[in-house]
C-alpha positions as CSV (number, residue, x, y, z in Angstrom):
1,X,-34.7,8.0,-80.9
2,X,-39.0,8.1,-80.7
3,X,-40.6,6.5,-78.0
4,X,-43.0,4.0,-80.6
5,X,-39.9,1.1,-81.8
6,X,-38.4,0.4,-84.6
7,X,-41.7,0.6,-86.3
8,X,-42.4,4.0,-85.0
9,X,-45.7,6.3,-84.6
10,X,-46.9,6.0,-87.9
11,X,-48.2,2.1,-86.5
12,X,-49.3,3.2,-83.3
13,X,-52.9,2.6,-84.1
14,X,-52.5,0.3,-86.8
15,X,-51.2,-2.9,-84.5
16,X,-51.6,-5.2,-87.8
17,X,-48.7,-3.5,-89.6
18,X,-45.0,-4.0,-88.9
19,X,-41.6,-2.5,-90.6
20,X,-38.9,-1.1,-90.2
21,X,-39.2,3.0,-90.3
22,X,-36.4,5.2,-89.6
23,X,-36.7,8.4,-88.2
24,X,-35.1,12.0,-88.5
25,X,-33.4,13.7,-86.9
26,X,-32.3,10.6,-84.7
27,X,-31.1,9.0,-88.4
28,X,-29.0,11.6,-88.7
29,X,-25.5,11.0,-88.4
30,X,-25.1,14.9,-87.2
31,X,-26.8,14.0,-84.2
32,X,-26.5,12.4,-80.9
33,X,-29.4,9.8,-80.7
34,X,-31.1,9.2,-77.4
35,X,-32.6,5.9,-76.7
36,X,-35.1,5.0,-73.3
37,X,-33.9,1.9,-71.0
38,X,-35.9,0.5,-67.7
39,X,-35.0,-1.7,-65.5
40,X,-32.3,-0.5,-62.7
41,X,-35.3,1.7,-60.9
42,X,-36.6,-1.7,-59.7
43,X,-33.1,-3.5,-59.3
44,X,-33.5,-5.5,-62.3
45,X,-31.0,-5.4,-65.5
46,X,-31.0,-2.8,-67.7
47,X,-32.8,-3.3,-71.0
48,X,-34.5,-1.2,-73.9
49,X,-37.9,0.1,-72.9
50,X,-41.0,-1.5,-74.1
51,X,-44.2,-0.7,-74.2
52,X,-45.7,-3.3,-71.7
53,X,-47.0,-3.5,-67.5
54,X,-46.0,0.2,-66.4
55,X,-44.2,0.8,-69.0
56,X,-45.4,3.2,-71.6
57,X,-42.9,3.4,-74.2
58,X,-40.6,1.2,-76.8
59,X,-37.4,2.9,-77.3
60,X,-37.3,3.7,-81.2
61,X,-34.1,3.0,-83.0
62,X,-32.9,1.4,-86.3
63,X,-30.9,2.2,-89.3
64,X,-31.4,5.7,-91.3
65,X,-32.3,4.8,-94.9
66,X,-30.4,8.1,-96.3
67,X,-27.0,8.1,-94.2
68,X,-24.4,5.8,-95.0
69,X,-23.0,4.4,-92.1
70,X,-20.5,6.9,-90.3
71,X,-16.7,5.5,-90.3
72,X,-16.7,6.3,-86.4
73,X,-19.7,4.0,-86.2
74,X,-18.7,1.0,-88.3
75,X,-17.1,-0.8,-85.6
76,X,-19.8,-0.8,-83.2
77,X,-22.2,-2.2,-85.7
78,X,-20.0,-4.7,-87.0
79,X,-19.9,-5.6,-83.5
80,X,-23.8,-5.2,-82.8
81,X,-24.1,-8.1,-85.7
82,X,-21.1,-10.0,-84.7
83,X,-22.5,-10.4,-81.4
84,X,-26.8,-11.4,-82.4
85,X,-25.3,-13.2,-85.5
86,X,-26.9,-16.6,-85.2
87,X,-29.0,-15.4,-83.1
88,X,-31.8,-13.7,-85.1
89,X,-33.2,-14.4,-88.6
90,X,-32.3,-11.5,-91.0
91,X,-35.2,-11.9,-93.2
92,X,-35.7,-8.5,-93.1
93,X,-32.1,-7.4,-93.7
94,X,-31.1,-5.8,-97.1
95,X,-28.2,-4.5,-98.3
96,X,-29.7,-2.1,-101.8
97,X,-30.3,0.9,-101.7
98,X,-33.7,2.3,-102.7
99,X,-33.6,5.5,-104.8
100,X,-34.9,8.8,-103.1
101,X,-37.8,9.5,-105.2
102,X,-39.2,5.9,-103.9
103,X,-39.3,6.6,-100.1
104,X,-42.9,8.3,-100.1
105,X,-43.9,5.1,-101.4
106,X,-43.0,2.5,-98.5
107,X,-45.2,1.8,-95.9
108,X,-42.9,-0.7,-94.4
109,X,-39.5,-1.2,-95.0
110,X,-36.5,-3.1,-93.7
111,X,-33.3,-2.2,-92.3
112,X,-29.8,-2.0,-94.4
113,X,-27.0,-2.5,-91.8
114,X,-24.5,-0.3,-94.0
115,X,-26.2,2.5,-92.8
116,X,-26.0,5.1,-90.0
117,X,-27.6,3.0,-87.1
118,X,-29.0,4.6,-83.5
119,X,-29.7,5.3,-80.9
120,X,-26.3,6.2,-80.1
121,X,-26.8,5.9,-76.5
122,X,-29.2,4.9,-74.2
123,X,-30.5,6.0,-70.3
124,X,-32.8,5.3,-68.4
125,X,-36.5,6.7,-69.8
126,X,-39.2,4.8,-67.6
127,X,-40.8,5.9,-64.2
128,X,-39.1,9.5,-64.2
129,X,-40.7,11.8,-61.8
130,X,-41.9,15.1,-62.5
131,X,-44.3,17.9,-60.8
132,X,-46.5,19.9,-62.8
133,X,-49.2,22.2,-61.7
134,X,-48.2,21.2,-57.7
135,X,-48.6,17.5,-58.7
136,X,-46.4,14.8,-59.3
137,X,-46.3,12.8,-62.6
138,X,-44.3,9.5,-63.3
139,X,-43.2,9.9,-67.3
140,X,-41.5,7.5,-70.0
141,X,-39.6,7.8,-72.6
142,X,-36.8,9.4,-74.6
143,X,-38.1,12.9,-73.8
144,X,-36.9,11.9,-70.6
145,X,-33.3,10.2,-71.0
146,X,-32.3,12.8,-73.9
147,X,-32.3,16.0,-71.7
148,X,-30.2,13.1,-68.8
149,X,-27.6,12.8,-71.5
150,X,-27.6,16.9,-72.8
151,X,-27.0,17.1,-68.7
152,X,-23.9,15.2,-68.9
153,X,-22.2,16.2,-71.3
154,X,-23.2,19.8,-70.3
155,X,-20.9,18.9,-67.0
156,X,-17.9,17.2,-69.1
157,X,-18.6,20.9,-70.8
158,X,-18.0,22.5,-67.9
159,X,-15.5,20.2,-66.2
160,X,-13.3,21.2,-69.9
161,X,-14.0,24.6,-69.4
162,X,-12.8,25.0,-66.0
163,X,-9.5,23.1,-67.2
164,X,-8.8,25.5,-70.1
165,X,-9.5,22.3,-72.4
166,X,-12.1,23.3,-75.4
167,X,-15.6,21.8,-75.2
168,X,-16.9,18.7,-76.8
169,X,-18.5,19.7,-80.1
170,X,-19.4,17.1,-82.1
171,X,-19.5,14.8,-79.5
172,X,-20.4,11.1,-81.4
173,X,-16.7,10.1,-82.8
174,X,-15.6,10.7,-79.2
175,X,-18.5,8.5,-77.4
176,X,-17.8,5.7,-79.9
177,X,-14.2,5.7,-79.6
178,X,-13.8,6.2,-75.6
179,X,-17.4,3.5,-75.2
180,X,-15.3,1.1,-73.3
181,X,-14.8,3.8,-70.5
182,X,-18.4,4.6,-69.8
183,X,-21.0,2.1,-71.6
184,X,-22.5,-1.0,-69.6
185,X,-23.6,-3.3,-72.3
C-alpha cells in the first residue's frame, strides 16, 4: 500500500503539501493490498506504521479514485465509517466523481468513500531483520509485510493442495467475508 501515507511519495520532500493521493496497483480492486503495522515487536498494541522515533515508514492507504467500491468490500467500509463517524471531521470527504481527463491536473485531492478503499490487510512492517552482504539490517515497511502475507497464503495454498481442495485465486472476497476468523482490529 506505499510506505509514504495517504499522501504518498510525491510529498516526501515537499512537507508543506497535504492530500489525499491514491496509488496503483494497491487501488486496484484486482489486488490484495498490503499495509505496514508496528507495535507488537515491543509488546505494545498494534497500530499503522508511522514515520516517527525508529520508525521509518507511514503505511500508505486510502481510496482509489478510478474503482468503484467492490460489493465484497462495501461492508467493511460502511463499517470503517460507522465505527470513526463522530469521530473525525470529513472536510475532506467527497462523494463526485472527477472525470478522467482531469486527474493529471490534481496535486492534492480528497478521498470519495464509494470507492475501492485499501490496504486490504495489514502486518507487521517495522524493525524486520534482514542480512545482506554478511550484515544484518533492521528494514520498514510494506516491502516487508507484503511478501509475510504472499507467505501465508502460499501455506493455505498448500494446506488446499495437499487436501485435494483447489487453491485460493482471487483471494480478496474470501479475506473480507471469513475477517472475523483471522483479523485483530
Amino acid at each position: 500500500s506505499g510506505d509514504d501515507g495517504v499522501a504518498g511519495f510525491s510529498v516526501r520532500n515537499e512537507t508543506e503539501v497535504c492530500g489525499y493521493h491514491s496509488f496503483f496497483p494497491a487501488s486496484s480492486p484486482y489486488v490484495l493490498a498490503v499495509g505496514a503495522t508496528n507495535g507488537p515487536q515491543e509488546g505494545k498494541p498494534e497500530t499503522a506504521c508511522q514515520s516517527g522515533g525508529d520508525v521509518l515508514i507511514t503505511s500508505g492507504g486510502g481510496f482509489s479514485i478510478l474503482s468503484d467500491l467492490p460489493s465484497w468490500q462495501s461492508d467493511a467500509v460502511k463499517g470503517y465509517f460507522k465505527a470513526v463517524d463522530g469521530t473525525v471531521q470529513e472536510p475532506f470527504t467527497s462523494d463526485y466523481n472527477i472525470p478522467v481527463a482531469n486527474i493529471s491536473f490534481l496535486k492534492f485531492w480528497t478521498f470519495n468513500k464509494s470507492k475501492r478503499g485499501y490496504p486490504d490487510v495489514s502486518l507487521l512492517g517495522h524493525n524486520y531483520k534482514m542480512v545482506a552482504k554478511g550484515k544484518l539490517y533492521s528494514v520498514d515497511g510494506t516491502s516487508a509485510s507484503a511478501p509475510v502475507m504472499a507467505a501465508f497464503v502460499s501455506l493455505v495454498n498448500a494446506q488446499r493442495m495437499n487436501q485435494g481442495q483447489p487453491l485460493m485465486g482471487f483471494i480478496n472476497p474470501f479475506i473480507y467475508k471469513y475477517s472475523s476468523s483471522f483479523i485483530n482490529d
